[in-house]
C-alpha positions as CSV (number, residue, x, y, z in Angstrom):
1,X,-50.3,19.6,-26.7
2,X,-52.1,21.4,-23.9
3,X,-55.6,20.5,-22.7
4,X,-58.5,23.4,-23.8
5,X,-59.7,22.6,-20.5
6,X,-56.2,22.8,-18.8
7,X,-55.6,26.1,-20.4
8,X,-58.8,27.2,-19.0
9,X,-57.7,26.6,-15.6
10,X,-54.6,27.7,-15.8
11,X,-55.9,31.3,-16.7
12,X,-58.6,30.9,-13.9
13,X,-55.6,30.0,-11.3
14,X,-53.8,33.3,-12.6
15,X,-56.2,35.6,-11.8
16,X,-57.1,33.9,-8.7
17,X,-53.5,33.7,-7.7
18,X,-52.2,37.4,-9.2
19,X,-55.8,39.4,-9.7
20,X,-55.7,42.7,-11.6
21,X,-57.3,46.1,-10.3
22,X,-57.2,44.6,-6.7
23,X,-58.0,47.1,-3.9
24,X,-59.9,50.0,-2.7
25,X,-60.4,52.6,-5.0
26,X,-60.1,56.2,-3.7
27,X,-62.4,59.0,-5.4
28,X,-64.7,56.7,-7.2
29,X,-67.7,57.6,-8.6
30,X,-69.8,54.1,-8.2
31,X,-69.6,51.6,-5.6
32,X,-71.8,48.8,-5.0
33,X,-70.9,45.5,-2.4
34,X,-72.0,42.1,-2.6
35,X,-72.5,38.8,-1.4
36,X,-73.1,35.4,-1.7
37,X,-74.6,33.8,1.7
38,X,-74.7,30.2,0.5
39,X,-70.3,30.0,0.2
40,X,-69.5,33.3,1.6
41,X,-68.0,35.1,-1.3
42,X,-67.9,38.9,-0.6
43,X,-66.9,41.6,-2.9
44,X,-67.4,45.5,-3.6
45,X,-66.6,47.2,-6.6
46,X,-65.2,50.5,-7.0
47,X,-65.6,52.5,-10.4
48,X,-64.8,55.9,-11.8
49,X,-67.1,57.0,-14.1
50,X,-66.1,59.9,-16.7
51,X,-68.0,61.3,-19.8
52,X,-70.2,58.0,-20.2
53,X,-66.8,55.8,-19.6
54,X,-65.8,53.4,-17.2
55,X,-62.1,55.0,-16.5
56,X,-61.2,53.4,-13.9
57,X,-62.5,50.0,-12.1
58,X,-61.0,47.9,-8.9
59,X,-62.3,45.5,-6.3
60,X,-62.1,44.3,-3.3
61,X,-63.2,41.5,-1.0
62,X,-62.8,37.4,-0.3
63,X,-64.4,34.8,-2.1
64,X,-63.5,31.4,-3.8
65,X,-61.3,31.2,-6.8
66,X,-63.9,31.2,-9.6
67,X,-65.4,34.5,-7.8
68,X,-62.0,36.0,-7.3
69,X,-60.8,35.7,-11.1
70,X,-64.3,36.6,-12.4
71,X,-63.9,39.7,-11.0
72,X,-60.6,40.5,-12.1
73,X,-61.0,39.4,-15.6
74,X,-64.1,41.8,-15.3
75,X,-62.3,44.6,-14.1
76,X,-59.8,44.1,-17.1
77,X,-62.8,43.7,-20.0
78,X,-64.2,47.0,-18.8
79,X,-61.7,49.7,-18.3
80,X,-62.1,52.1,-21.2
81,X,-65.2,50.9,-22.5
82,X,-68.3,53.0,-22.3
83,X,-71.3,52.3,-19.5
84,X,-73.8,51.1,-22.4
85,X,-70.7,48.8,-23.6
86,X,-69.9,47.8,-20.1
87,X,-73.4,47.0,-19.5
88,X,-73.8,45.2,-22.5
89,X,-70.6,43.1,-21.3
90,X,-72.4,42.1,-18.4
91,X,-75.5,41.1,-20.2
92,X,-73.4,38.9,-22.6
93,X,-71.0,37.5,-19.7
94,X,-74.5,36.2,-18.1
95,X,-76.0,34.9,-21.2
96,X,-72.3,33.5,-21.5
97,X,-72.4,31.5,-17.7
98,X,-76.0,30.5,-18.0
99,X,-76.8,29.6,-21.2
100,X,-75.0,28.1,-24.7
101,X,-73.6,32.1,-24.5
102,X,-74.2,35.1,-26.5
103,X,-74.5,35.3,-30.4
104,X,-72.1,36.7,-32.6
105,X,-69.9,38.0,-29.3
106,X,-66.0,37.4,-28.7
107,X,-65.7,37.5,-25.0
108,X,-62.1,36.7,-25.6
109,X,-60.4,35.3,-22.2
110,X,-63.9,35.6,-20.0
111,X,-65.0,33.1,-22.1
112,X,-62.9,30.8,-20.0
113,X,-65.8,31.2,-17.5
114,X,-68.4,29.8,-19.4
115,X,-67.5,25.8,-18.2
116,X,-69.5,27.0,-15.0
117,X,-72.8,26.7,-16.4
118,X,-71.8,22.9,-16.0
119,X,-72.1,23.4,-12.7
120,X,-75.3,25.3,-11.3
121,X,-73.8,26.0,-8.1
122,X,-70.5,27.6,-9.3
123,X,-73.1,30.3,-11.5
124,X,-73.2,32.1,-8.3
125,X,-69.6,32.3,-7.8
126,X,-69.0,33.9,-11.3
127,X,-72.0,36.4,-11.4
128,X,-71.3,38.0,-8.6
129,X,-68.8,40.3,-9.2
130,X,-70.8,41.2,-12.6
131,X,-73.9,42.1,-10.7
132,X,-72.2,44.0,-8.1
133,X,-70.2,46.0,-11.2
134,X,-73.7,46.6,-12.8
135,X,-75.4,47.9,-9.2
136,X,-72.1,50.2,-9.1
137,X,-72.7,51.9,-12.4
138,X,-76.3,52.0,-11.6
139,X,-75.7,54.3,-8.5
140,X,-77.6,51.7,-6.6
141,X,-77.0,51.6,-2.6
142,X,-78.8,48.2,-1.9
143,X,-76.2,45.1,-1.1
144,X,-76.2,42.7,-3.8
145,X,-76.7,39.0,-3.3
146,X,-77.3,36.1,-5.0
147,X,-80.0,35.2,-3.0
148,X,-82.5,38.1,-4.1
């Protein structure tokens, strides 16, 4: 019988290895970059915004595995969900990394993430691509970083 904690990985390693929405996204509505200085991880996310929906969402950028399959299995939860639902995904994916996680909520597979809060540093790692998403459908043109 697998391991919880193997199957965790394993779906980590996948999206590290083979992430989903990868790449520049042409005609998009939102775009936000960030960064973490303390390992390096960079990222910018691209989405299409239409009629209060998220439509379309890719990324793009280097970082460590944790970063890189956080953002992919972000850009996978929020396709076709609306900004407020999208926004409330990143609220709960935060609570999710940081604390015991959110009440009541089914994060389904980003719920593999949440073994980071076991590990302060990796936080960073995770978070970034949600904070970056949320700047994007926020219109804002600061950089992100974890550092702020």
């Amino acid at each position: 019988m697998i391991d919880l904690r193997e199957l965790y990985q394993e779906v980590i390693l996948d999206h590290n290895k083979h992430p989903r929405n990868r790449g520049k996204l042409d005609g998009a509505t939102g775009q936000a970059e960030g960064h973490n200085p303390l390992c390096g991880d960079q990222v910018t996310v691209y989405v299409v915004k239409e009629n209060g929906r998220v439509v379309e969402v890719r990324f793009e950028g280097h970082g460590c595995a944790i970063s890189t399959a956080s953002a992919s299995m972000m850009t996978e939860a929020v396709k076709g969900k609306t900004i407020e639902e999208a926004e409330q995904l990143f609220r709960d994916f935060q609570s999710l990394v940081t604390t015991s996680g959110p009440a009541n909520e089914d994060l389904g597979d980003l719920e593999v993430l949440g073994g980071v809060r076991d590990y302060p540093v990796r936080i960073k790692c995770a978070t970034l691509p949600w904070h970056t998403l949320h700047a994007a459908l926020q219109g804002e043109q600061t950089s992100v970083s974890t550092e702020k």
